[in-house]
PDB file as gemmi writes it, atoms N, CA and C in Angstrom:
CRYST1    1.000    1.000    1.000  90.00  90.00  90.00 P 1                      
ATOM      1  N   UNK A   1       4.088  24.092  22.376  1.00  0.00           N  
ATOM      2  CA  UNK A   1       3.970  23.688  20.987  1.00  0.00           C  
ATOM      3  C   UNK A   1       5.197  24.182  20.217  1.00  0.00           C  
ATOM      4  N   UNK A   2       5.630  23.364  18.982  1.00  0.00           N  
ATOM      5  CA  UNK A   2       6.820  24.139  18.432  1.00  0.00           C  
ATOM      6  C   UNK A   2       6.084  23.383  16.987  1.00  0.00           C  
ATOM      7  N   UNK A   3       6.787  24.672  16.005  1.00  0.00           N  
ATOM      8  CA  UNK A   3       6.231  24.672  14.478  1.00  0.00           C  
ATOM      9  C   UNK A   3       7.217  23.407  13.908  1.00  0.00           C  
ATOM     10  N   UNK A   4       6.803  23.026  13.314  1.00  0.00           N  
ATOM     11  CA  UNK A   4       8.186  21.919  12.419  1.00  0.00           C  
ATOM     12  C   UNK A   4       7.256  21.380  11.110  1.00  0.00           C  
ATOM     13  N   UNK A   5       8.373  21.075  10.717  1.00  0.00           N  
ATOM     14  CA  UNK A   5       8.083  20.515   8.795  1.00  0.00           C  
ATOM     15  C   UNK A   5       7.920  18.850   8.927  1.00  0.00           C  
ATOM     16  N   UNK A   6       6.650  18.715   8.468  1.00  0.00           N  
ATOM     17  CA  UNK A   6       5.933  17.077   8.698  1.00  0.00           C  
ATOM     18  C   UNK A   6       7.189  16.070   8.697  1.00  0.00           C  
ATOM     19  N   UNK A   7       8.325  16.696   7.683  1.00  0.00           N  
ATOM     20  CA  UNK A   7       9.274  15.120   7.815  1.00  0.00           C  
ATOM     21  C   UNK A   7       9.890  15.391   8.831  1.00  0.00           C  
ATOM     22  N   UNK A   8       9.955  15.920   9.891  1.00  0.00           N  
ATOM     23  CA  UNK A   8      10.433  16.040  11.073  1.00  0.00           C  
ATOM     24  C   UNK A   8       9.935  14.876  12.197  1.00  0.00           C  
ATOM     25  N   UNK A   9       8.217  13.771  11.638  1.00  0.00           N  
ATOM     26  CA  UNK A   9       7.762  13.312  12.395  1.00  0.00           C  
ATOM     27  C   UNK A   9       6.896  12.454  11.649  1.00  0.00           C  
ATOM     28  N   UNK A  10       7.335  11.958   9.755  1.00  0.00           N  
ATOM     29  CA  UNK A  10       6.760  11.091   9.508  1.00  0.00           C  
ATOM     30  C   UNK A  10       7.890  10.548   7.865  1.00  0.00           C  
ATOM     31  N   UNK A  11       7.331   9.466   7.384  1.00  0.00           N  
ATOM     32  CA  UNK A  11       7.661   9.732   5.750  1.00  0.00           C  
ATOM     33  C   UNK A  11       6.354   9.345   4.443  1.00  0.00           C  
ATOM     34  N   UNK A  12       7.084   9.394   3.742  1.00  0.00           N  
ATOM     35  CA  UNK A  12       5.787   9.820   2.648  1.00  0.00           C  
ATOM     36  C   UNK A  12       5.958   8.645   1.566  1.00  0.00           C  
ATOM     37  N   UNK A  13       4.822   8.107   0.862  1.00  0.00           N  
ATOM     38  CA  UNK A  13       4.995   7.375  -0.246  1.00  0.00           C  
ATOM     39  C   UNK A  13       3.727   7.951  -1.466  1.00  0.00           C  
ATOM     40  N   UNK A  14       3.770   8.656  -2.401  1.00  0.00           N  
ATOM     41  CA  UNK A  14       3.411   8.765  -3.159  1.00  0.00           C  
ATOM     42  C   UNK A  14       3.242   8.396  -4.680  1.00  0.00           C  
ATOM     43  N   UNK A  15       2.001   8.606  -5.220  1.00  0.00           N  
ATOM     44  CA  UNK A  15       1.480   7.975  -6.789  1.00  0.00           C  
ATOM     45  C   UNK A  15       0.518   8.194  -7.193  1.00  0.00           C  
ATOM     46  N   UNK A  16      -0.365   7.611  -8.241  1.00  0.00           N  
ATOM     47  CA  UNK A  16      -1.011   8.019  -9.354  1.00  0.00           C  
ATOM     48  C   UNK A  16      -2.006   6.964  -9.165  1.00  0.00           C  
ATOM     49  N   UNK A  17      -3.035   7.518  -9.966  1.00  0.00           N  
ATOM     50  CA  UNK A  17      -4.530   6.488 -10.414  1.00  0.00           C  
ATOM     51  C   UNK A  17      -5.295   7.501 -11.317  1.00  0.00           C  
ATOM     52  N   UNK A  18      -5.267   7.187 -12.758  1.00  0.00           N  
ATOM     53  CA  UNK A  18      -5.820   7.856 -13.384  1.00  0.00           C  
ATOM     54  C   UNK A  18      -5.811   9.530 -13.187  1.00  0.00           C  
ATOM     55  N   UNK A  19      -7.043   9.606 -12.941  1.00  0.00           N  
ATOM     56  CA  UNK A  19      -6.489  11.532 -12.593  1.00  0.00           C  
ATOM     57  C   UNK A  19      -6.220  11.866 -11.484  1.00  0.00           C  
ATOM     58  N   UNK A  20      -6.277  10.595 -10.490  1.00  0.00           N  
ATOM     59  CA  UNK A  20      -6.271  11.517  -8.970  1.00  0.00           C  
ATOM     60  C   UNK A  20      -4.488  10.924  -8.426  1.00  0.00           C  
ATOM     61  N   UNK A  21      -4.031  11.250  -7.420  1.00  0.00           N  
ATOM     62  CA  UNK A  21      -2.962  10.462  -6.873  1.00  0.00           C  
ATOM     63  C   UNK A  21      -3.708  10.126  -5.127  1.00  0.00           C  
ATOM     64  N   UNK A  22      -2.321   9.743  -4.759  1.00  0.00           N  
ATOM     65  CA  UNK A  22      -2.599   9.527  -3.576  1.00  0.00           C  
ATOM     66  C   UNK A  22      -1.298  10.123  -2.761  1.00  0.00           C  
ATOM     67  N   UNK A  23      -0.813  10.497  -1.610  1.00  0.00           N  
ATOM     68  CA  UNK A  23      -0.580  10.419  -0.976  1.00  0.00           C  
ATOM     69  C   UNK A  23      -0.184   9.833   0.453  1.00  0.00           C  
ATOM     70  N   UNK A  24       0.658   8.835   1.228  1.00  0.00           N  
ATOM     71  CA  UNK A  24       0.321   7.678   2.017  1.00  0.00           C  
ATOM     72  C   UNK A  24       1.208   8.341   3.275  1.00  0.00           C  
ATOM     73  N   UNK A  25       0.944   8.669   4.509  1.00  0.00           N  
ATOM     74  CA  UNK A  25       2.136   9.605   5.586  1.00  0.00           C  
ATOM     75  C   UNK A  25       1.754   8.368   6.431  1.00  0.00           C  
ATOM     76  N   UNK A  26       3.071   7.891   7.152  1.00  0.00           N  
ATOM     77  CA  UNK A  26       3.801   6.924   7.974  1.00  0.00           C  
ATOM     78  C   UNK A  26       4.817   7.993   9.048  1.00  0.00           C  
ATOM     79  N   UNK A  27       3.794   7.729  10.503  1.00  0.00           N  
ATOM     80  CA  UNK A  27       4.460   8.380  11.284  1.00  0.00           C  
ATOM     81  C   UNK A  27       4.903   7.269  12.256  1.00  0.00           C  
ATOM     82  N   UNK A  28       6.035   7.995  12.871  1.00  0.00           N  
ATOM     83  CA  UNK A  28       6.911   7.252  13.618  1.00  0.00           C  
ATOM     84  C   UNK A  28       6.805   6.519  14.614  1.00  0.00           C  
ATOM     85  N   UNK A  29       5.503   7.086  15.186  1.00  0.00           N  
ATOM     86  CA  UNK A  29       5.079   6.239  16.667  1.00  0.00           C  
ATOM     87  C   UNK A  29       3.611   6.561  16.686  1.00  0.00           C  
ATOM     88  N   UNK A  30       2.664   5.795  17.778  1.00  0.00           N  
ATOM     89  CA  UNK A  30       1.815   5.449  17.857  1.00  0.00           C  
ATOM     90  C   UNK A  30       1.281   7.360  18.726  1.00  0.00           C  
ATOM     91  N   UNK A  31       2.298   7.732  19.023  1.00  0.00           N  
ATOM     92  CA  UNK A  31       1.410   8.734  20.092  1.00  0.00           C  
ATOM     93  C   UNK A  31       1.672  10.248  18.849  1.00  0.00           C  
ATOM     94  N   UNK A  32       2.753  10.237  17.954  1.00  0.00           N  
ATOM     95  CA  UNK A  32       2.235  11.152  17.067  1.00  0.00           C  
ATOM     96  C   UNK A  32       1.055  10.968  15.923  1.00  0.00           C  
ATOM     97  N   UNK A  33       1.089   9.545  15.742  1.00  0.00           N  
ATOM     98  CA  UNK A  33       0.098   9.398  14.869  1.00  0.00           C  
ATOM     99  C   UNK A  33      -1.804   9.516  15.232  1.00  0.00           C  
ATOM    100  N   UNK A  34      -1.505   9.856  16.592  1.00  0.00           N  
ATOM    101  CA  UNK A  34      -3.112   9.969  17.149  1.00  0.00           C  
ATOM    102  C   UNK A  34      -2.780  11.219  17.419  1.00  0.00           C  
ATOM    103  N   UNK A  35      -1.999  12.451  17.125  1.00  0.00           N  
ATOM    104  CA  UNK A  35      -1.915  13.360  17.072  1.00  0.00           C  
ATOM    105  C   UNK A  35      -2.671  14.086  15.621  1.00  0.00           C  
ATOM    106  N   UNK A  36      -1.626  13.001  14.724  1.00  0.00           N  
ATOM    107  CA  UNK A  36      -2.424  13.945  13.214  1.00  0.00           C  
ATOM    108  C   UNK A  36      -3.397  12.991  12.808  1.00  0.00           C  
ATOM    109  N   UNK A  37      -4.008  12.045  13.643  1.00  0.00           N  
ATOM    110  CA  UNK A  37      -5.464  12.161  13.125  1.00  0.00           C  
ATOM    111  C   UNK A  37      -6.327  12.789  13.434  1.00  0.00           C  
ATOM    112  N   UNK A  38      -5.722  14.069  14.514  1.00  0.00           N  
ATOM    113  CA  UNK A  38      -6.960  14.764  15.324  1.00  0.00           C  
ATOM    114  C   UNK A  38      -6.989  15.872  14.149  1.00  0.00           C  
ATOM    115  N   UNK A  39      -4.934  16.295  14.158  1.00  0.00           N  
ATOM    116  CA  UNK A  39      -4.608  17.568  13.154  1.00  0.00           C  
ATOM    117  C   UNK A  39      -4.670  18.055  11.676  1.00  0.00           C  
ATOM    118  N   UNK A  40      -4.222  16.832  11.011  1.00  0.00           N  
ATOM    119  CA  UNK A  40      -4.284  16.456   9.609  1.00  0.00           C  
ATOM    120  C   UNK A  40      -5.506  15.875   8.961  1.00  0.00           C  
ATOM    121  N   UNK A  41      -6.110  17.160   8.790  1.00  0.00           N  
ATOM    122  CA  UNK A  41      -7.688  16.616   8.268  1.00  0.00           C  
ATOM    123  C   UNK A  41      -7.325  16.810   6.699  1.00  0.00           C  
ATOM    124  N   UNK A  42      -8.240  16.574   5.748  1.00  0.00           N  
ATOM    125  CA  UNK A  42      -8.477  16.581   4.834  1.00  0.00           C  
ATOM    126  C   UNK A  42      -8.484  17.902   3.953  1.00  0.00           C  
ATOM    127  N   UNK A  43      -9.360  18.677   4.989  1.00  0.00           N  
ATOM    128  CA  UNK A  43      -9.449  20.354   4.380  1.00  0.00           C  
ATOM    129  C   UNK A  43      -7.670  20.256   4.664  1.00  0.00           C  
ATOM    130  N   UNK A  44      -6.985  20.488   5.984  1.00  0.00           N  
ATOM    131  CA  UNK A  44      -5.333  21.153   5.467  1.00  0.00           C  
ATOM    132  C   UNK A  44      -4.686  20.469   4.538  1.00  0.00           C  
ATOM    133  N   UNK A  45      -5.150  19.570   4.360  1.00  0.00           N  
ATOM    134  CA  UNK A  45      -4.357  19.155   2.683  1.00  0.00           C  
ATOM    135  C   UNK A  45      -4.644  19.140   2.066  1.00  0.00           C  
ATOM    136  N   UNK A  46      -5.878  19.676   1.834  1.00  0.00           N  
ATOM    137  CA  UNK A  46      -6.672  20.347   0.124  1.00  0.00           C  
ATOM    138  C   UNK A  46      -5.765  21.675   0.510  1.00  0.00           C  
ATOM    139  N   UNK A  47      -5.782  22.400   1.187  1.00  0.00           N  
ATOM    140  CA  UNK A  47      -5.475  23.738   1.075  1.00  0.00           C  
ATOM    141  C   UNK A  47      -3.502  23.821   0.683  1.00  0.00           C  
ATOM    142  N   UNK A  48      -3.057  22.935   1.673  1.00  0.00           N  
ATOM    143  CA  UNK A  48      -1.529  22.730   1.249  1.00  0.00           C  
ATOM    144  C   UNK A  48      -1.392  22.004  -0.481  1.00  0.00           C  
ATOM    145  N   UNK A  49      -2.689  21.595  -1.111  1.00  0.00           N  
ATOM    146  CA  UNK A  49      -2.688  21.317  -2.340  1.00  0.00           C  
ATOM    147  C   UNK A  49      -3.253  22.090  -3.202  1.00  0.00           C  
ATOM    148  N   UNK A  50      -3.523  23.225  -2.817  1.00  0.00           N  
ATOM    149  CA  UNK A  50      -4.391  23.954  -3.448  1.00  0.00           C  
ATOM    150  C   UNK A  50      -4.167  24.316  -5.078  1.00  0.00           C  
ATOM    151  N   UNK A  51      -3.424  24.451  -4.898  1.00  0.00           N  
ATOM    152  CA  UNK A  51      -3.044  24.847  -6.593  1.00  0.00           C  
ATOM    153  C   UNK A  51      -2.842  23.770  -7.639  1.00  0.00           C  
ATOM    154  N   UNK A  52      -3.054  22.588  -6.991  1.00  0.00           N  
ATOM    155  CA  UNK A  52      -3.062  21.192  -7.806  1.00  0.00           C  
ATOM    156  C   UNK A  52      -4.427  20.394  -7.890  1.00  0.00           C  
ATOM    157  N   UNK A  53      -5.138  20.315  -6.711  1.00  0.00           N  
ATOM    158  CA  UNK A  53      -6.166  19.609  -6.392  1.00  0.00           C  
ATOM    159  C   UNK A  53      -6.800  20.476  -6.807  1.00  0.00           C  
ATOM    160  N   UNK A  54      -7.992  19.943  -8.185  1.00  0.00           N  
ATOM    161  CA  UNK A  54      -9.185  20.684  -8.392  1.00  0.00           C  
ATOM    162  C   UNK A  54     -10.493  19.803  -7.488  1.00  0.00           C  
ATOM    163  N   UNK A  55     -10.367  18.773  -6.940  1.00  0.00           N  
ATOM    164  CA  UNK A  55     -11.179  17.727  -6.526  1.00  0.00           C  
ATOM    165  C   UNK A  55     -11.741  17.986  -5.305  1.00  0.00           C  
ATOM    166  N   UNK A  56     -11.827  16.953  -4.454  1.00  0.00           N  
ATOM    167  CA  UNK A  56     -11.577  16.278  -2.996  1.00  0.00           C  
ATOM    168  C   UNK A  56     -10.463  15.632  -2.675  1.00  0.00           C  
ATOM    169  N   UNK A  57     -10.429  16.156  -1.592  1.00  0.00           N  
ATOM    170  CA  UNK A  57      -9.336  15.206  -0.791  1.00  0.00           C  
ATOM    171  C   UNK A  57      -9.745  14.250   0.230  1.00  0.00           C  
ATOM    172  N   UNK A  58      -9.747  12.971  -0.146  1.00  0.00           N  
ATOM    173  CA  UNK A  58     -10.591  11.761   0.980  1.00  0.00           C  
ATOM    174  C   UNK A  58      -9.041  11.582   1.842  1.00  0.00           C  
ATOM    175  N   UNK A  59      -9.487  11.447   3.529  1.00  0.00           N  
ATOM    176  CA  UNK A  59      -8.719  11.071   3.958  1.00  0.00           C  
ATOM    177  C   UNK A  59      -8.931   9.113   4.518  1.00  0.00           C  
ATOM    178  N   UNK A  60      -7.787   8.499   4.301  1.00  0.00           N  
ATOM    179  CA  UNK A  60      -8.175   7.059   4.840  1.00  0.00           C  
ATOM    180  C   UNK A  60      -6.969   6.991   6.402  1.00  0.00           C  
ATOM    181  N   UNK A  61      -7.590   5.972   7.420  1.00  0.00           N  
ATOM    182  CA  UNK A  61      -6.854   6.001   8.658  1.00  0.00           C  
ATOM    183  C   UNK A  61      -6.241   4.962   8.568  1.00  0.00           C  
ATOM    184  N   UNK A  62      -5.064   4.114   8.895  1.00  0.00           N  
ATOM    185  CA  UNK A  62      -4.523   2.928   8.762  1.00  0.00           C  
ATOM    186  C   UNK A  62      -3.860   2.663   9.980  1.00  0.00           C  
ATOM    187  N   UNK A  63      -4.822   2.540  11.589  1.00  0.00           N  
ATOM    188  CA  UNK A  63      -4.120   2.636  12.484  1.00  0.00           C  
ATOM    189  C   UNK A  63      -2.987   1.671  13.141  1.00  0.00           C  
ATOM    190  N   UNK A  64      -3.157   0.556  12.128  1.00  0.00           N  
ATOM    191  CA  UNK A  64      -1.844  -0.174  12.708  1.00  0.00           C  
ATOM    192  C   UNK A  64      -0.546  -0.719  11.911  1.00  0.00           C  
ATOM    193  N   UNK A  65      -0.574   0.475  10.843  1.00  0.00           N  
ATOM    194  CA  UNK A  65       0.330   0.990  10.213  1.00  0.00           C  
ATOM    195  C   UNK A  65       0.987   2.394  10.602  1.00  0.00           C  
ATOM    196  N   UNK A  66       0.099   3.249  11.744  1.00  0.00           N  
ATOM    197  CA  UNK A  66      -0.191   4.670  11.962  1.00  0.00           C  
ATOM    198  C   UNK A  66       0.619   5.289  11.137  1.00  0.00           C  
ATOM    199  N   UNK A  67      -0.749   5.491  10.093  1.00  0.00           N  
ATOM    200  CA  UNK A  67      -0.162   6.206   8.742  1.00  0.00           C  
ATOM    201  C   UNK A  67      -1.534   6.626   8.616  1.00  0.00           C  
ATOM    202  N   UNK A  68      -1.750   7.665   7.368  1.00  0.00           N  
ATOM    203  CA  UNK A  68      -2.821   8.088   6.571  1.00  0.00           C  
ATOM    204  C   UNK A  68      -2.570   8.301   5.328  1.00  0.00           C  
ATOM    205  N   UNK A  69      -3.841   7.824   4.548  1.00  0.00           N  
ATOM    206  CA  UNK A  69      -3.563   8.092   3.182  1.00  0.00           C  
ATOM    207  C   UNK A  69      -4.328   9.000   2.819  1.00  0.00           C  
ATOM    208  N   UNK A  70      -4.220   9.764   1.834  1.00  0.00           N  
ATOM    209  CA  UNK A  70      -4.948  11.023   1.282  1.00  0.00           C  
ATOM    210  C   UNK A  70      -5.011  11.010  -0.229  1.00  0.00           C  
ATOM    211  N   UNK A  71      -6.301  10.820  -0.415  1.00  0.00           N  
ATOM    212  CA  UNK A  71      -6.317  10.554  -2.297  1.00  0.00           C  
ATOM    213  C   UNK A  71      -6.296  11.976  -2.350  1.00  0.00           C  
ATOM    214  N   UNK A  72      -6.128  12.169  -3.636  1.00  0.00           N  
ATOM    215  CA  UNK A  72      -6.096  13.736  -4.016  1.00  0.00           C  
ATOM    216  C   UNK A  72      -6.772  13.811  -5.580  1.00  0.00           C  
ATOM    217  N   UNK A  73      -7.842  13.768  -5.155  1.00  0.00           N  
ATOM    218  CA  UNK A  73      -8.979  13.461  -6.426  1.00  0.00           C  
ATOM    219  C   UNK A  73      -8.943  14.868  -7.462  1.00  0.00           C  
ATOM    220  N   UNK A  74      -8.982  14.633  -8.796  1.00  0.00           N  
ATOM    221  CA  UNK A  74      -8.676  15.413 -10.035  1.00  0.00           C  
ATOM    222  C   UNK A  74      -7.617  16.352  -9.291  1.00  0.00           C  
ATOM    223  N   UNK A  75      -6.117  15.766  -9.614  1.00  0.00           N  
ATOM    224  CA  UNK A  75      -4.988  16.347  -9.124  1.00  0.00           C  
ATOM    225  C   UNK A  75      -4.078  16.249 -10.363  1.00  0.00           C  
ATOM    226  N   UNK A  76      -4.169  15.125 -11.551  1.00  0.00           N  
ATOM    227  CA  UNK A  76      -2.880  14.928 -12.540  1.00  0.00           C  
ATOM    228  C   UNK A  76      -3.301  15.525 -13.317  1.00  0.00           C  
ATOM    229  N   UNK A  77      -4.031  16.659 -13.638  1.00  0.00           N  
ATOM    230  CA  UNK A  77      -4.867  17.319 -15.417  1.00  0.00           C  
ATOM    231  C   UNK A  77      -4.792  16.196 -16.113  1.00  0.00           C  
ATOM    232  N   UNK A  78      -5.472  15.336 -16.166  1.00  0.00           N  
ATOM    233  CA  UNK A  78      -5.574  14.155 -17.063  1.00  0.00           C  
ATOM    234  C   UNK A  78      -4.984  12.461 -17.063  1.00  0.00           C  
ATOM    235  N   UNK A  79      -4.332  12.846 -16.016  1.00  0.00           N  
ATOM    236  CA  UNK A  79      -3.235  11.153 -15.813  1.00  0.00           C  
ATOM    237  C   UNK A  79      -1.956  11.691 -16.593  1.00  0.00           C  
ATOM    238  N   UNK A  80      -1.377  10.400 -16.171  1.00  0.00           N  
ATOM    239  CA  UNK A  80      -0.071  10.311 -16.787  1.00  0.00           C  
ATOM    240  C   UNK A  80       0.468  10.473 -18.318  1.00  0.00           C  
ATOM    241  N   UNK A  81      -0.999  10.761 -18.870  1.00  0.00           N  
ATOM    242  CA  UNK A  81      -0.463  10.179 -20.085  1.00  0.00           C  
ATOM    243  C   UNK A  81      -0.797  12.297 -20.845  1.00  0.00           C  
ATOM    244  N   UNK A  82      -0.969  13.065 -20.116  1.00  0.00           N  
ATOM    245  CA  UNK A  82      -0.815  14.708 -19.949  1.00  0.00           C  
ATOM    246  C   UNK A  82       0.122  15.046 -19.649  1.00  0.00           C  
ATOM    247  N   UNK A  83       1.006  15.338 -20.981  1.00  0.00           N  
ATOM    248  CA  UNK A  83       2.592  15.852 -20.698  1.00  0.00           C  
ATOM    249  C   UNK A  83       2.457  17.246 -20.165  1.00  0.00           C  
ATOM    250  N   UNK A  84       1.252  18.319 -20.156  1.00  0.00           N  
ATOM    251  CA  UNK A  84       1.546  19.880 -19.869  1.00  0.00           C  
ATOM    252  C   UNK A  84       1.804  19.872 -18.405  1.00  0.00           C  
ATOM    253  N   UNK A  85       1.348  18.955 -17.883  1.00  0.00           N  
ATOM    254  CA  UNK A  85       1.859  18.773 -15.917  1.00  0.00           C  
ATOM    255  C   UNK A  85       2.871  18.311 -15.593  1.00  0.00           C  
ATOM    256  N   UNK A  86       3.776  19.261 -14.742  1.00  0.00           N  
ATOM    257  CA  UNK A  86       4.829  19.071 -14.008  1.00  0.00           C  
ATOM    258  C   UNK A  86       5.190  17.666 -13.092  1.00  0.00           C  
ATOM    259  N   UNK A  87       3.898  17.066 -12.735  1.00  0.00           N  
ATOM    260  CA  UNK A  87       4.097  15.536 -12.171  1.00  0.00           C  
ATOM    261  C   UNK A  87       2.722  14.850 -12.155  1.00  0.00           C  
ATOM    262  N   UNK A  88       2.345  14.651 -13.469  1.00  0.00           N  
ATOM    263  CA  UNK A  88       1.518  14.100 -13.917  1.00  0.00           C  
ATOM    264  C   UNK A  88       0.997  12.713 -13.407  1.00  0.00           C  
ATOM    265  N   UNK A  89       1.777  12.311 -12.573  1.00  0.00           N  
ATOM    266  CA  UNK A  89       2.181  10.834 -12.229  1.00  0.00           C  
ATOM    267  C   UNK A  89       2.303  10.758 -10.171  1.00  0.00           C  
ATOM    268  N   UNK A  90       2.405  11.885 -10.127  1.00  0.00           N  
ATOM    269  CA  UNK A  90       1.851  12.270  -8.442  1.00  0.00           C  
ATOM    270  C   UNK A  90       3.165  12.081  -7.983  1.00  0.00           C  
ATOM    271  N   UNK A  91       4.305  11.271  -8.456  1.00  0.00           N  
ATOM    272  CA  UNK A  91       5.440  10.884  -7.355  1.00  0.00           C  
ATOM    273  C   UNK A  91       5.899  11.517  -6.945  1.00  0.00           C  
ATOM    274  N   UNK A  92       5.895  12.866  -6.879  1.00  0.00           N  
ATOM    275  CA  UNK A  92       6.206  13.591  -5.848  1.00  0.00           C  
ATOM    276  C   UNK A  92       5.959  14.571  -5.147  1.00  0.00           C  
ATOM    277  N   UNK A  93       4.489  14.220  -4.668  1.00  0.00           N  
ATOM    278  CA  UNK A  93       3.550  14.961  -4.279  1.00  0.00           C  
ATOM    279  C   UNK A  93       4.084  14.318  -2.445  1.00  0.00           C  
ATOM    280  N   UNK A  94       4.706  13.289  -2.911  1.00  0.00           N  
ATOM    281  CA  UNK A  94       5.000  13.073  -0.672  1.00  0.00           C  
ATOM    282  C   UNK A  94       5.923  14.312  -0.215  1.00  0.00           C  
ATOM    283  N   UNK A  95       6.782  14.330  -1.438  1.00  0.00           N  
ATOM    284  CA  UNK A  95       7.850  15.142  -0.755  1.00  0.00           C  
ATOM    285  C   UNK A  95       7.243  16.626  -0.906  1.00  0.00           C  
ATOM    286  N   UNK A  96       6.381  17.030  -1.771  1.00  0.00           N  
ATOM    287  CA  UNK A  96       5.600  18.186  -1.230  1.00  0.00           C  
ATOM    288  C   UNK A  96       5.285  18.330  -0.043  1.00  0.00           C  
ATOM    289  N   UNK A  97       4.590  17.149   0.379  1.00  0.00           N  
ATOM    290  CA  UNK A  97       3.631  17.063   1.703  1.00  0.00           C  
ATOM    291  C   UNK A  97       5.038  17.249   2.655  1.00  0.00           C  
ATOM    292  N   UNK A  98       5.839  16.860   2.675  1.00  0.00           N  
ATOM    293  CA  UNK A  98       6.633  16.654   3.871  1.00  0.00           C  
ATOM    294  C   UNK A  98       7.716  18.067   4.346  1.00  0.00           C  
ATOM    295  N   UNK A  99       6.912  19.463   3.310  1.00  0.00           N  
ATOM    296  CA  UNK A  99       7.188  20.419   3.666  1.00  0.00           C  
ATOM    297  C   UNK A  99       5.943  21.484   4.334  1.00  0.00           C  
ATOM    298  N   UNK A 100       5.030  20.940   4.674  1.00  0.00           N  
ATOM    299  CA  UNK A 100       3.859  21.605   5.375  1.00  0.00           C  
ATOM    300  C   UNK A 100       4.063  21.467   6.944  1.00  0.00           C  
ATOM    301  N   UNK A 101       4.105  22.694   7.274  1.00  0.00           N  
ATOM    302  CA  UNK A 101       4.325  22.842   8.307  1.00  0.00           C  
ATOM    303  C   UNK A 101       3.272  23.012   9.359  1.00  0.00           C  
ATOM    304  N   UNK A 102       3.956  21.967  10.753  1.00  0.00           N  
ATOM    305  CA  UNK A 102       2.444  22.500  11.436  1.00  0.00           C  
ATOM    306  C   UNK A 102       3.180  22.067  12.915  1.00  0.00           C  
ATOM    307  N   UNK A 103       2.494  22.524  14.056  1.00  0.00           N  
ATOM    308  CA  UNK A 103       2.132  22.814  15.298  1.00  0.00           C  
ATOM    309  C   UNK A 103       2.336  21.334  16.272  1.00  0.00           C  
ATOM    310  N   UNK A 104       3.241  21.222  16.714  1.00  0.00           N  
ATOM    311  CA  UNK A 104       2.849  19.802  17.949  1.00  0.00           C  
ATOM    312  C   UNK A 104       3.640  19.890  19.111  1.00  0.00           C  
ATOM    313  N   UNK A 105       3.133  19.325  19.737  1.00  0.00           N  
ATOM    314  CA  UNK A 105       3.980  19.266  21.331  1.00  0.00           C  
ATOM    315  C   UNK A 105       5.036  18.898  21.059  1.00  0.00           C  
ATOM    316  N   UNK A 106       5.750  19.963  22.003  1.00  0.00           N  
ATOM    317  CA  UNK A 106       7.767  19.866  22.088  1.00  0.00           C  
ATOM    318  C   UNK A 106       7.445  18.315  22.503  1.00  0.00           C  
ATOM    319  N   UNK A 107       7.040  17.665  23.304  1.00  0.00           N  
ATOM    320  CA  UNK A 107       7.506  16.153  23.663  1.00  0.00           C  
ATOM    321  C   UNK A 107       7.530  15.032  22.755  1.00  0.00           C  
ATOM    322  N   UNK A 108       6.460  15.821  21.707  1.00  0.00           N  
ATOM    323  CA  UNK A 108       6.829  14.839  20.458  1.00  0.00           C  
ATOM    324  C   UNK A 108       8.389  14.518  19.626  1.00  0.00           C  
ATOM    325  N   UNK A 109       9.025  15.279  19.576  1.00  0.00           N  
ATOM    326  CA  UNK A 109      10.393  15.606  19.322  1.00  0.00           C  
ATOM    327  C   UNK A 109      11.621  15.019  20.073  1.00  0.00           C  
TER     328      UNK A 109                                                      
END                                                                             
């Protein structure tokens, strides 16, 4: 196993919906992406969101896109339209994500 930072093995598209955002991870191939649907549950990205997400975090599977999306329910303090939040608007909550680090087989690489 070797540690590495998610954009090492996917990319990210992020945004907004009222108070929650979303999150959308697009991995590169079919054999890492049945990797982090075993790894990338829902709880590690409430917890890698922790200080933003007062909510749930729903995870959705999109296997022939092999991607996942992750709403991030009561995450904007109010939507977009709540200037006291730093990204009120979620857009750049991918590139957050794409610094969580985690665990996969050297052959993935």
């Amino acid at each position: 196993m070797k540690k590495i930072q998610l954009h090492e093995i996917s990319c990210t598209r992020s945004g907004d919906k009222g108070p929650n955002s979303n999150v959308g991870v697009v991995f590169y191939n079919e054999e890492i992406y049945k990797w982090a649907v075993v790894n990338l549950t829902a709880s590690l990205i409430k917890n890698h969101f922790k200080s933003i997400v007062k909510g749930n975090v729903v995870r959705y599977e999109l296997p022939n896109l092999y991607a996942l999306n992750f709403i991030l329910e009561d995450s904007l303090g109010g939507g977009g339209s709540d200037t006291l939040i730093n990204d009120a608007q979620g857009k750049t909550y991918g590139q957050a994500l794409m610094l969580l680090e985690v665990n996969i087989p050297e052959n993935f690489l």
